[in-house]
C-alpha positions, 0 to 999 in steps of 0.5 A: 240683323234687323229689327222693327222701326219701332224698336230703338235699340242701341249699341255700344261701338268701340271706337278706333281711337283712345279718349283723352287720357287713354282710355277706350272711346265708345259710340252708343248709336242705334243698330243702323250704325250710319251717322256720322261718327260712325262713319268716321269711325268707319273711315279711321279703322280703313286707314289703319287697315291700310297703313298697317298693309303697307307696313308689312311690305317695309319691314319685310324689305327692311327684314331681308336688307342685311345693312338695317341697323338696330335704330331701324329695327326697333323703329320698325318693331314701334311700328308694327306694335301701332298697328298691330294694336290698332288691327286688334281693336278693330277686330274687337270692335267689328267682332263685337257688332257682330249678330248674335245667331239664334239658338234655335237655328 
């Protein structure tokens, strides 16, 4: 969605990180979304992305080794929650810059 040069509108980005004492951490910017926190922020939730695929192939080789003990397991079980959250707020935050379509369409 595009809007004039004129229009300064702003949103609000939930960021891919918590704040100090764990509270969600936003970004008001402008709809280009292109400075540098942003980006930042853009970065952030691709490493995430990334390590949470990674993730997925060592459990599911821990998951078929018959010798993984219950400290792996539950290791791995911290894990996958990490990522498993950290995938859930940036599929929040994305959904949320999402354009709403018009109605009349």
């Amino acid at each position: 969605m595009t809007y004039p040069a004129s229009d300064n509108r702003r949103t609000t980005r939930l960021l891919p990180w918590s704040g100090s004492e764990g509270q969600s951490a936003y970004l008001v910017t402008d709809e280009t979304g292109d400075g540098y926190l942003s980006r930042l922020a853009d970065n952030v939730e691709s490493v995430q992305l990334g390590m949470g695929s990674e993730l997925i192939g060592h459990a599911q080789a821990l998951l078929s080794d018959p010798k993984a003990d219950a400290g792996e397991l539950r290791f791995l079980s911290a894990r996958l929650t990490e990522a498993l959250g950290d995938a859930l707020r940036v599929a929040r935050s994305r959904g949320a810059r999402l354009p709403v379509p018009d109605e009349a369409q």
